[in-house]
FIMARLUM-451873 format. One record per residue: residue number from 1; x, y, z of N, C-alpha, C in turn. Coordinates in nm, 3 decimals, padded with zeros to 5 digits. Each point is the difference from the previous one (the first is absolute). Layout:
residues N
+--------+---------+---------+---------+---------+---------+---------+---------+---------+---------+
| tormar |      nX |      nY |      nZ |     caX |     caY |     caZ |      cX |      cY |      cZ |
+--------+---------+---------+---------+---------+---------+---------+---------+---------+---------+
|    NUM |       X |       Y |       Z |       X |       Y |       Z |       X |       Y |       Z |
...
+--------+---------+---------+---------+---------+---------+---------+---------+---------+---------+
This chain:
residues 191
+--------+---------+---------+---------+---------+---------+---------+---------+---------+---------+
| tormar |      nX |      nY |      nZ |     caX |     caY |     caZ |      cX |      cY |      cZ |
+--------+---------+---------+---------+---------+---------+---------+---------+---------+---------+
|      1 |  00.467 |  01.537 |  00.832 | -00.053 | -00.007 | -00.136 | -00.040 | -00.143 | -00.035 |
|      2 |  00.105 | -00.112 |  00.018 | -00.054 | -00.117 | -00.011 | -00.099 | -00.059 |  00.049 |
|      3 | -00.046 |  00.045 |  00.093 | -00.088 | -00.054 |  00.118 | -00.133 |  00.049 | -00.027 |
|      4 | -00.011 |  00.121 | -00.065 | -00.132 |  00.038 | -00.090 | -00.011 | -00.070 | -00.132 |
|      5 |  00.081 | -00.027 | -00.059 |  00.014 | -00.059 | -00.134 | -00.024 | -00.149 |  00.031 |
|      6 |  00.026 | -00.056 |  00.071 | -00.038 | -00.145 |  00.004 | -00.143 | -00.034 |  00.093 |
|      7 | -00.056 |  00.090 |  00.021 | -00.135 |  00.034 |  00.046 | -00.078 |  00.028 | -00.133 |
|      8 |  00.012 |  00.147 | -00.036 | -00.053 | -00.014 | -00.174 |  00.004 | -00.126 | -00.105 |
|      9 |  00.152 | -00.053 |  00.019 | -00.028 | -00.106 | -00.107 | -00.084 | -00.104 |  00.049 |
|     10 | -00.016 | -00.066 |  00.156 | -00.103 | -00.096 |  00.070 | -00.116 |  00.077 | -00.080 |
|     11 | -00.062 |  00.126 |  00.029 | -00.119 |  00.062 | -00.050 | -00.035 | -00.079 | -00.174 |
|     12 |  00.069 |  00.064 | -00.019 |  00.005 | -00.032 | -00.167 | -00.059 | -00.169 | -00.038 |
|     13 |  00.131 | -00.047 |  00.119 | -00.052 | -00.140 | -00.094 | -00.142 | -00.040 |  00.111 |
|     14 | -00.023 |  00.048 |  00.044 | -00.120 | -00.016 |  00.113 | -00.144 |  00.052 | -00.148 |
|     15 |  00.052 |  00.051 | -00.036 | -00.105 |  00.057 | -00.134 | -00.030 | -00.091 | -00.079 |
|     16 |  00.104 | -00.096 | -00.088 | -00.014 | -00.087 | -00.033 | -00.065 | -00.109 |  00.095 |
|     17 |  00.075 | -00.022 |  00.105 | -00.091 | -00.127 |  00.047 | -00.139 | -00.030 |  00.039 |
|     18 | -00.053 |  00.150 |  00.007 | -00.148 |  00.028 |  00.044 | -00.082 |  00.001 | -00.188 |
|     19 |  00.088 | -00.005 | -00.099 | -00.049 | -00.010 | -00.115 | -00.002 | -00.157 | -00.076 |
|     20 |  00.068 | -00.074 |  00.084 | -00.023 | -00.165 | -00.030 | -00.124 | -00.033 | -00.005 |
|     21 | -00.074 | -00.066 | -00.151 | -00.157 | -00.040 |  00.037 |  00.061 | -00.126 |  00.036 |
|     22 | -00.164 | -00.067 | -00.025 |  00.025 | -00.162 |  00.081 |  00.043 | -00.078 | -00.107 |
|     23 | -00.016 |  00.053 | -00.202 |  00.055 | -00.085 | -00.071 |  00.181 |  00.012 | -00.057 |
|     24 |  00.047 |  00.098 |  00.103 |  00.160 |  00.026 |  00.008 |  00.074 | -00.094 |  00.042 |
|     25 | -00.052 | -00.053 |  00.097 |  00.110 | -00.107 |  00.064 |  00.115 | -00.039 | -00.069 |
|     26 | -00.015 | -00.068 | -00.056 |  00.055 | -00.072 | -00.077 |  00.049 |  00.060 | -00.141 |
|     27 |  00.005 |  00.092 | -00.060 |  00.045 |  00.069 | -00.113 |  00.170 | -00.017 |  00.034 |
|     28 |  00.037 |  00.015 | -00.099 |  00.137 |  00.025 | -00.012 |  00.056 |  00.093 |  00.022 |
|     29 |  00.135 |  00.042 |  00.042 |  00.033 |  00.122 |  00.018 |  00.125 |  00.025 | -00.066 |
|     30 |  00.069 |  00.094 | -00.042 |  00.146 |  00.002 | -00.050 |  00.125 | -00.060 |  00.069 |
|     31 | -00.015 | -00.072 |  00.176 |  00.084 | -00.077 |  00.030 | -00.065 | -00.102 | -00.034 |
|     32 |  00.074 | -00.080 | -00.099 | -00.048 | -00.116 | -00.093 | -00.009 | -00.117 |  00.097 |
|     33 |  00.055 |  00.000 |  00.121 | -00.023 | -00.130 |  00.117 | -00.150 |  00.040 |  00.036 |
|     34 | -00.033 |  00.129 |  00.010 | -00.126 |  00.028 |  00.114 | -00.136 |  00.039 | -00.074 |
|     35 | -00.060 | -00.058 |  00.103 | -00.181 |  00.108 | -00.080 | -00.031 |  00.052 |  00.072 |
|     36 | -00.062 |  00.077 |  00.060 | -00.090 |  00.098 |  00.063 |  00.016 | -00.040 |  00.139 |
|     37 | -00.043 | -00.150 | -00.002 |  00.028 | -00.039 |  00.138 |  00.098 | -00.034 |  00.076 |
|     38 |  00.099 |  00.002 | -00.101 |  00.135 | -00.086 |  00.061 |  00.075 |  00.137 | -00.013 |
|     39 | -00.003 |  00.103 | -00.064 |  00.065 |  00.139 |  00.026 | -00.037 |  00.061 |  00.149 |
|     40 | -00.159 | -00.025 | -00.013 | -00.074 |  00.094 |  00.129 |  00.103 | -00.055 |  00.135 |
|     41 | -00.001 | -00.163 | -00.023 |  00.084 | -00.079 |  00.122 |  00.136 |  00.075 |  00.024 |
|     42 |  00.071 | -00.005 | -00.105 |  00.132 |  00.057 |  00.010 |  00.006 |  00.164 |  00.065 |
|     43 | -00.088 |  00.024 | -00.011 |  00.004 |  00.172 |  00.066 | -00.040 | -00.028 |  00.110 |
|     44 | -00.140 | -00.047 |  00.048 | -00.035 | -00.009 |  00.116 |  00.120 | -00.046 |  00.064 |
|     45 |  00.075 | -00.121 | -00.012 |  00.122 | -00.048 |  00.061 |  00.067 |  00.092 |  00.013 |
|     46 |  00.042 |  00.066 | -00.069 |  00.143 |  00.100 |  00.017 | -00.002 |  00.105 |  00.115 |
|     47 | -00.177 |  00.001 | -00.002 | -00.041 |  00.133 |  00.106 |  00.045 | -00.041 |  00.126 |
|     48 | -00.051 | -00.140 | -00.003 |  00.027 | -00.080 |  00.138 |  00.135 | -00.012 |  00.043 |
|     49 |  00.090 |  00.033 | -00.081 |  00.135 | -00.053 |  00.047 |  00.052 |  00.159 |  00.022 |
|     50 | -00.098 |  00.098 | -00.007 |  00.060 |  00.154 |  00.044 |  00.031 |  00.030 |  00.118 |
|     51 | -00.115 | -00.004 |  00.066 |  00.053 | -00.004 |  00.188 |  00.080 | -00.047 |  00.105 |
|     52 |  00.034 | -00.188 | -00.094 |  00.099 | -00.015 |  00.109 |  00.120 | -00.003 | -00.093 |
|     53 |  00.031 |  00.044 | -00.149 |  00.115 |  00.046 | -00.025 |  00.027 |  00.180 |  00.083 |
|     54 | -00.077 |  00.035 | -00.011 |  00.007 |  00.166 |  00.092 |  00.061 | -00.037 |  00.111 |
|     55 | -00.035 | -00.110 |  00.062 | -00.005 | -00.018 |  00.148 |  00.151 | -00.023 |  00.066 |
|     56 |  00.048 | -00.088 | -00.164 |  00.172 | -00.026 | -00.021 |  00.022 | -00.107 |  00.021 |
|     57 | -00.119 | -00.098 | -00.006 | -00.034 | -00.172 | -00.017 |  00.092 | -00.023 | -00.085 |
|     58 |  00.036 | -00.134 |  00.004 |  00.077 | -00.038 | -00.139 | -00.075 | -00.097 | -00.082 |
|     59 |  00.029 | -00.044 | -00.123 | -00.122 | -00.096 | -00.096 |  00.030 | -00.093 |  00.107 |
|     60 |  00.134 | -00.082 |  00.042 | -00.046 | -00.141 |  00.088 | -00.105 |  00.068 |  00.124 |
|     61 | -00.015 |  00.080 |  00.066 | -00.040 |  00.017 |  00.102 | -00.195 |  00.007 | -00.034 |
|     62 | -00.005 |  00.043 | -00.094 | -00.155 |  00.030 | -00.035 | -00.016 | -00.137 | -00.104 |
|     63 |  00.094 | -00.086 | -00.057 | -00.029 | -00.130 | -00.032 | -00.139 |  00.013 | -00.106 |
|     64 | -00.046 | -00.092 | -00.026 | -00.090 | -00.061 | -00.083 | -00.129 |  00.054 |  00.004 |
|     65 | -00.028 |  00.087 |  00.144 | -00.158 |  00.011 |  00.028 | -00.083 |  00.117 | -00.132 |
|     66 |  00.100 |  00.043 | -00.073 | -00.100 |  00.087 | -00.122 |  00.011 | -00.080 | -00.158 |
|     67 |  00.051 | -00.106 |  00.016 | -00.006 | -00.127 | -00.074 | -00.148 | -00.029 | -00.053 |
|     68 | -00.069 | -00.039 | -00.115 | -00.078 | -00.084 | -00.013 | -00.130 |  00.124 | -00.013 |
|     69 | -00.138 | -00.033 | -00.009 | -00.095 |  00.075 | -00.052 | -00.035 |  00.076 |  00.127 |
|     70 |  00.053 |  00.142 | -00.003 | -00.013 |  00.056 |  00.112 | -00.133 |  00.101 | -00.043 |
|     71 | -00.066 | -00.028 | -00.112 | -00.109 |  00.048 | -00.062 | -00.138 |  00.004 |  00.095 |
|     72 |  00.000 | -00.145 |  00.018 | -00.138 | -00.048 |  00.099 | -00.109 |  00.017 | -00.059 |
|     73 | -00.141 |  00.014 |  00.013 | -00.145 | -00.008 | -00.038 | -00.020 |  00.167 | -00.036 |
|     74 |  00.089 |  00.080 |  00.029 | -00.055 |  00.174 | -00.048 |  00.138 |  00.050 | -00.017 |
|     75 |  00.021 | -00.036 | -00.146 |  00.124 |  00.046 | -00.045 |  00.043 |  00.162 |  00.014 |
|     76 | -00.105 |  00.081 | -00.033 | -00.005 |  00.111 |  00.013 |  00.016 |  00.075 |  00.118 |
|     77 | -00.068 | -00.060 |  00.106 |  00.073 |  00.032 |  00.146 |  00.126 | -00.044 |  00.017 |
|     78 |  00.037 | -00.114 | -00.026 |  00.127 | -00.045 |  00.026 |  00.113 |  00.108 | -00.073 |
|     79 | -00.022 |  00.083 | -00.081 |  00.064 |  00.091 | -00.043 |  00.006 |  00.122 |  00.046 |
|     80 | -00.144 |  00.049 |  00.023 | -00.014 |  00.110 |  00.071 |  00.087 |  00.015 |  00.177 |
|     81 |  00.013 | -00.134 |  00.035 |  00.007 |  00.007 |  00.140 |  00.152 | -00.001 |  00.008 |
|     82 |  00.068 | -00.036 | -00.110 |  00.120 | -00.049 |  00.025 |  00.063 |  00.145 | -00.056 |
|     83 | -00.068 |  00.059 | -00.117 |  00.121 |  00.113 | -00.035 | -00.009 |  00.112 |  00.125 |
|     84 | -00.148 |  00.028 |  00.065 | -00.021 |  00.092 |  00.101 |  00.112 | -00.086 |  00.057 |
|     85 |  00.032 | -00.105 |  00.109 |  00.109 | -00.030 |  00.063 |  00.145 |  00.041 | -00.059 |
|     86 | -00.019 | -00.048 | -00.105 |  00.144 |  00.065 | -00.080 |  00.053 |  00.136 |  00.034 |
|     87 | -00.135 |  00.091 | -00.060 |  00.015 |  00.160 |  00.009 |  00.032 |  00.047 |  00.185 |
|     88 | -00.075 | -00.060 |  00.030 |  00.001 |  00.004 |  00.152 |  00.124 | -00.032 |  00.047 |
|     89 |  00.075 | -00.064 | -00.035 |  00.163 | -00.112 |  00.061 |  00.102 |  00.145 | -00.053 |
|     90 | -00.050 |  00.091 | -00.149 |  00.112 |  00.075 | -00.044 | -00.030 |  00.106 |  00.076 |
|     91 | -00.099 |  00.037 |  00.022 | -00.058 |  00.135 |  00.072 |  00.079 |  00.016 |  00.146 |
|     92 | -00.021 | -00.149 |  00.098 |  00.061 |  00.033 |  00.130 |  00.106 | -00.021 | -00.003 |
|     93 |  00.128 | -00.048 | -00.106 |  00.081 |  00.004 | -00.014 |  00.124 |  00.125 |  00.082 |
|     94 |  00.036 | -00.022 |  00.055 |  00.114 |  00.127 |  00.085 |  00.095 |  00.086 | -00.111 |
|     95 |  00.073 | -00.070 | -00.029 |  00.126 | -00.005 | -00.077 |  00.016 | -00.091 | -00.099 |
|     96 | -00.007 |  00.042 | -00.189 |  00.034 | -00.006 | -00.086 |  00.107 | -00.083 | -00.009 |
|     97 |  00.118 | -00.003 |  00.081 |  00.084 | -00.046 | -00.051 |  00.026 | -00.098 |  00.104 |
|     98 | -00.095 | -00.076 |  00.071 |  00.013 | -00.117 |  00.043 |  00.019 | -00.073 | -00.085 |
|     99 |  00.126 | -00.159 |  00.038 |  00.045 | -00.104 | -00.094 | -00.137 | -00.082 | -00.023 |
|    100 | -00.020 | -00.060 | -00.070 | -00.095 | -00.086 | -00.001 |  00.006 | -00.083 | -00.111 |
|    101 |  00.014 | -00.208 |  00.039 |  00.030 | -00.051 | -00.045 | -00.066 | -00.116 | -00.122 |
|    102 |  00.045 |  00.044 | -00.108 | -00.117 | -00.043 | -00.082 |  00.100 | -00.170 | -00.066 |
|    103 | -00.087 | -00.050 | -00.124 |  00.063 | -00.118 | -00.020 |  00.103 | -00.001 | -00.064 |
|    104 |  00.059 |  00.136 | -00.075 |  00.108 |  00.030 | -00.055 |  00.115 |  00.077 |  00.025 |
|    105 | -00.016 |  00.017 |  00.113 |  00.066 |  00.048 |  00.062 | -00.022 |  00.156 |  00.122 |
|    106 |  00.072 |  00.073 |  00.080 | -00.070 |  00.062 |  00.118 |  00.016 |  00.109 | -00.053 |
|    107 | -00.116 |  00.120 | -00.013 | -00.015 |  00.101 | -00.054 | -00.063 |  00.111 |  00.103 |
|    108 | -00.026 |  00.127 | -00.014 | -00.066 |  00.123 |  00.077 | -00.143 | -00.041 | -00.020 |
|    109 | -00.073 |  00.017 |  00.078 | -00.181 |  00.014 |  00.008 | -00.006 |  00.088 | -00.157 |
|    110 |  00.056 |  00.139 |  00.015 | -00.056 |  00.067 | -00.074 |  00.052 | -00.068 | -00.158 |
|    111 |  00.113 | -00.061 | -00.020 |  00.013 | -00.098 | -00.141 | -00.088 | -00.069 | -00.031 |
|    112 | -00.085 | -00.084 |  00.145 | -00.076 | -00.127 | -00.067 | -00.123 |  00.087 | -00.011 |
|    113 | -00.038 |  00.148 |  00.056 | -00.153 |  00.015 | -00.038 |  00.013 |  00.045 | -00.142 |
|    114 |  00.121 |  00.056 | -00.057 | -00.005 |  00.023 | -00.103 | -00.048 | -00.149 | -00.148 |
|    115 |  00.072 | -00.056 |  00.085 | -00.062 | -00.180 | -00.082 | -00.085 | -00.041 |  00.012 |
|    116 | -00.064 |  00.022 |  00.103 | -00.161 | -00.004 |  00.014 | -00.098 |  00.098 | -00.091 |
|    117 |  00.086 |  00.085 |  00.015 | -00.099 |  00.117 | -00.054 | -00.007 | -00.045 | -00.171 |
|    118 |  00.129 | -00.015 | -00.066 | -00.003 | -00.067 | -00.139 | -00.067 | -00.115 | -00.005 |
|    119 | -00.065 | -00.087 |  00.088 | -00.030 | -00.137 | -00.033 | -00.121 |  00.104 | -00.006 |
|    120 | -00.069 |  00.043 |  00.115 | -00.198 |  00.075 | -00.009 |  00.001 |  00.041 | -00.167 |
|    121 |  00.085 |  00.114 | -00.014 |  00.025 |  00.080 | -00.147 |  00.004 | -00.126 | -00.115 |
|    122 |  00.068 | -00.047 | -00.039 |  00.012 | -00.107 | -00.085 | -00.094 | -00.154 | -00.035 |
|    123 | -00.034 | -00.011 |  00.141 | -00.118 | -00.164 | -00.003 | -00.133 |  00.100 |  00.020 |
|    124 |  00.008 |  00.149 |  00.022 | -00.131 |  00.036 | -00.041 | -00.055 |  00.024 | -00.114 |
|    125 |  00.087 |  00.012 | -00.138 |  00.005 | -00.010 | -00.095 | -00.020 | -00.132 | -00.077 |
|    126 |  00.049 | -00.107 |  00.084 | -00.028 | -00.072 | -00.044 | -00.160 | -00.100 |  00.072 |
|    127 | -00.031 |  00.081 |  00.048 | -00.136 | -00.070 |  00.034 | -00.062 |  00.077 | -00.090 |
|    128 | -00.015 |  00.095 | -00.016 | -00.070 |  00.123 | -00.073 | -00.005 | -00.127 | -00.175 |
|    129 |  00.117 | -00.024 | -00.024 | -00.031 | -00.079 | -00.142 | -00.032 | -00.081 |  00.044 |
|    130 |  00.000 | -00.123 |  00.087 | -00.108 | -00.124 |  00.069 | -00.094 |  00.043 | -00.062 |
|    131 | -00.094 |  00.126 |  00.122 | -00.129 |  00.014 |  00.001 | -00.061 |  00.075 | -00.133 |
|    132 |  00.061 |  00.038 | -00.098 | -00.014 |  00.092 | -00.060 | -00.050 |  00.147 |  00.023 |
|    133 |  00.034 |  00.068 |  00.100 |  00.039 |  00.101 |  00.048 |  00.084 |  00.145 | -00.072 |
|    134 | -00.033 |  00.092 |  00.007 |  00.065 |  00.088 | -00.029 |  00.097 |  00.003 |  00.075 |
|    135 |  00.136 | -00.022 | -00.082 |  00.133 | -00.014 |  00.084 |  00.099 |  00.099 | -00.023 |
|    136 | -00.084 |  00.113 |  00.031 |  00.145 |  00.126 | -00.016 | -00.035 |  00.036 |  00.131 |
|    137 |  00.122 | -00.027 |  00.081 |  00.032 |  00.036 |  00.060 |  00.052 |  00.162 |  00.084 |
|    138 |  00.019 |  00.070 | -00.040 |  00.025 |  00.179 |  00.002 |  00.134 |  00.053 |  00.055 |
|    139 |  00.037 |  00.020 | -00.112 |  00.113 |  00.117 |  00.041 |  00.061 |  00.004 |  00.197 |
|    140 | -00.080 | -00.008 |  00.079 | -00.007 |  00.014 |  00.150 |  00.080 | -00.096 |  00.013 |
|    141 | -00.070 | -00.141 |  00.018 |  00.036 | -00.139 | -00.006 |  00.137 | -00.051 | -00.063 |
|    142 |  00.045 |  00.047 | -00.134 |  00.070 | -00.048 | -00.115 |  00.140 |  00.062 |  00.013 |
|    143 |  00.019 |  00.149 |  00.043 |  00.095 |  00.040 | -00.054 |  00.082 |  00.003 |  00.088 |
|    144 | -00.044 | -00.049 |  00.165 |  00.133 | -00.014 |  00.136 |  00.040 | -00.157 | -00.010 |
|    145 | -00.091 | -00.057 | -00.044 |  00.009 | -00.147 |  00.013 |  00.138 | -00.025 | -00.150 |
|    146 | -00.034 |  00.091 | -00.105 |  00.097 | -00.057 | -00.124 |  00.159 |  00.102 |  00.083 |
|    147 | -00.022 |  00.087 |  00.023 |  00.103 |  00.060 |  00.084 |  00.071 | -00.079 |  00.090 |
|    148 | -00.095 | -00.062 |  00.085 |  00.130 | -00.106 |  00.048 |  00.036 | -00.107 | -00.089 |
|    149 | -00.083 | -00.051 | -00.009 | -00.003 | -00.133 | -00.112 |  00.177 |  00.012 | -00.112 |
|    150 | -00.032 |  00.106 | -00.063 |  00.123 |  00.014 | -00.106 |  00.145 | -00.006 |  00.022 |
|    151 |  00.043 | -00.003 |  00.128 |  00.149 | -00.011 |  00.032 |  00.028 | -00.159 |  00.031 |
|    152 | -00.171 | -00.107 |  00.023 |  00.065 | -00.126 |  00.032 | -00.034 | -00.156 | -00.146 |
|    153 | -00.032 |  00.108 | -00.124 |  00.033 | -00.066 | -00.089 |  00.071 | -00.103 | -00.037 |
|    154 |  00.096 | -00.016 |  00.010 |  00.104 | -00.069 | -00.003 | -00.043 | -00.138 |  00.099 |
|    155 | -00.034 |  00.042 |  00.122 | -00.048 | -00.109 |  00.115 | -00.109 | -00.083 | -00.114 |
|    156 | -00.088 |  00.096 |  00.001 | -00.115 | -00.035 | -00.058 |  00.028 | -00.131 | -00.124 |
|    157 |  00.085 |  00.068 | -00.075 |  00.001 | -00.121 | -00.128 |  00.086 | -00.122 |  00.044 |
|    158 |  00.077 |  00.038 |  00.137 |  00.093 | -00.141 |  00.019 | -00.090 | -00.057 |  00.084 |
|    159 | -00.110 |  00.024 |  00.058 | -00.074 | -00.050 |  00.110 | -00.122 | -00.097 | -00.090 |
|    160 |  00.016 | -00.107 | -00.079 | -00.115 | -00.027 | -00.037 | -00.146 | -00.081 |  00.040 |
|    161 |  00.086 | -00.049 |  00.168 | -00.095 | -00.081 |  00.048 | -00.110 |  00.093 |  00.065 |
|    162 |  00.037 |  00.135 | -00.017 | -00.100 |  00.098 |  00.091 | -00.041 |  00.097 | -00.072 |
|    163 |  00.067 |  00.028 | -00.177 | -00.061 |  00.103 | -00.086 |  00.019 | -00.083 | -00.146 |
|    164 | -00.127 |  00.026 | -00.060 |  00.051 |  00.016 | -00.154 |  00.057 |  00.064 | -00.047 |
|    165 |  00.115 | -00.030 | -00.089 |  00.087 |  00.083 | -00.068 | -00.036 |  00.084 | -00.030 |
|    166 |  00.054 |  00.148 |  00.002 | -00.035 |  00.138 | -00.071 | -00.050 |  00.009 | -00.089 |
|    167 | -00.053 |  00.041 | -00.034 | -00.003 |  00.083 | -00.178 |  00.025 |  00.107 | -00.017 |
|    168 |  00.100 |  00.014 | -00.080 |  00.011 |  00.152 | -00.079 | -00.118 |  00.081 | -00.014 |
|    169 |  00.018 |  00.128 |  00.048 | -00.101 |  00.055 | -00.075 |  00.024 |  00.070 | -00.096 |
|    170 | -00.113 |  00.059 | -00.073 |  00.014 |  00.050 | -00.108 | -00.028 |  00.160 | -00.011 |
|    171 |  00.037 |  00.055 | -00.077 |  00.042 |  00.194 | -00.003 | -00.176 |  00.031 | -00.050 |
|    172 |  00.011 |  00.044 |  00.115 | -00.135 |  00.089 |  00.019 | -00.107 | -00.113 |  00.096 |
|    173 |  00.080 | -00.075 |  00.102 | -00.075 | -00.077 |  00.091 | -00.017 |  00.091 |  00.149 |
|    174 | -00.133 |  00.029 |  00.051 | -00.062 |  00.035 |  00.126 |  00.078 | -00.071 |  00.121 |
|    175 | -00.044 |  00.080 |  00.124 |  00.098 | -00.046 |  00.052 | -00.075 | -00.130 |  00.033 |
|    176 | -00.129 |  00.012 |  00.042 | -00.039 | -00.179 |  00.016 |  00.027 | -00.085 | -00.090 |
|    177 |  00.010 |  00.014 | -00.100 |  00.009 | -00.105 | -00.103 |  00.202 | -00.022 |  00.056 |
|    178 |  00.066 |  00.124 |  00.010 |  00.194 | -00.056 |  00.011 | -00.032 | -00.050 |  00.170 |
|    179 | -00.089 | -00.012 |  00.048 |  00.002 | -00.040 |  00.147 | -00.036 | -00.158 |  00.018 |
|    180 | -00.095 | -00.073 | -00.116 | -00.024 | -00.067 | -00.032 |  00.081 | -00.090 | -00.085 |
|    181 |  00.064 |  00.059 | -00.096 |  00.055 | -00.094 | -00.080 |  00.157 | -00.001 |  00.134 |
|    182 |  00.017 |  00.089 |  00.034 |  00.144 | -00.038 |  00.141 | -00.035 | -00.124 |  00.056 |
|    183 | -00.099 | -00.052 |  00.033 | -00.065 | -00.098 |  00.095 | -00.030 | -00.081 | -00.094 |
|    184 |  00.001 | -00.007 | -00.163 | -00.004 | -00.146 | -00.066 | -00.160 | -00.005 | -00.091 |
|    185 | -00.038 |  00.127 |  00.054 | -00.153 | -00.034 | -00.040 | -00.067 |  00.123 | -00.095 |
|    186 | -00.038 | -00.134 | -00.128 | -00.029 |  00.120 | -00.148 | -00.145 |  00.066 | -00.020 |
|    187 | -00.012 |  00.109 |  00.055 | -00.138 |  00.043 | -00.035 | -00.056 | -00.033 | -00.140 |
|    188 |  00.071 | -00.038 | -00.085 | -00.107 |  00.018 | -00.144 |  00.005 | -00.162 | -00.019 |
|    189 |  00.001 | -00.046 |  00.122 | -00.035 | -00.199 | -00.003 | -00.080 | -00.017 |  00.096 |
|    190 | -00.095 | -00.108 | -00.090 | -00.118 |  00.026 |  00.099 |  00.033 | -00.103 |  00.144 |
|    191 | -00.115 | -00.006 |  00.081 |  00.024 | -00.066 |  00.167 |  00.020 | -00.165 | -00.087 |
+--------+---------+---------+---------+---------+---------+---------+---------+---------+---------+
């Protein structure tokens, strides 16, 4: 199941990134450090560090090399090429419950695609407000990702170097909007 789901969510935000014009770059996005371009970086990176975390590399062992503007002259390929690798690294994957060692400690393959899969779901939303994009996301996308998402709350609000604090939501909130505000981020504020 995960392994289709973090393929769909690559898709998804693959939608957005093929919807970046050339005067996006630089827009703002709801992670208040990043714009368009410095988000796009952070994903493309993450893709890169899929295969040889699969592989059961450790961060010292794969070191620094996805460091720095791994963007290059065709940002858009650089995305395209890296989530196909991504999807590709979960696909030949054997066994789910290989250890695999991330910077916080050593977890199952199938845990970290689930974290992957919330970063596609969540920073695709937030490119979507970058670019100004229609950013609803669908029911498909939203409701396995808040399913896992909701039992590590708690992580979430003590973790602040890696999430914005929660927000409450409010009675009669969708599930994207309680999937969103879990992850720190207020739909009715603009990028």
């Amino acid at each position: 199941m995960i392994v289709e789901l973090h393929r769909q969510g690559a898709q998804r935000f693959t939608q957005f990134v093929d919807a970046i014009g050339d005067d996006a770059w630089h827009r703002p996005t709801p992670c208040s450090e990043w714009d368009v371009t410095a988000l796009l970086d952070h994903n493309v990176s993450e893709n890169l560090w899929v295969t040889p975390i699969l592989e059961g590399q450790t961060i010292d062992e794969v070191g620094d090399r996805f460091e720095g503007d791994v963007l290059g002259d065709d940002p858009k390929r650089a995305w395209r090429e890296s989530a196909d690798a991504a999807c590709e690294a979960a696909e030949g994957l054997g066994d789910l419950q290989t250890v695999v060692h991330l910077s916080f400690g050593d977890f199952s393959a199938e845990e970290y695609l689930w974290q992957r899969y919330a970063d596609f779901v969540v920073h695709a939303w937030d490119l979507a407000r970058g670019i100004g994009a229609d950013d609803h996301l669908g029911g498909d996308l939203v409701e396995p990702c808040l399913t896992w998402a909701q039992p590590y709350a708690e992580i979430f609000a003590s973790t602040p170097d890696y999430f914005d604090p929660p927000i409450d939501p409010a009675p009669g909130d969708d599930a994207q909007t309680r999937l969103l505000k879990l992850f720190g981020r207020d739909p009715a504020r603009e990028a």
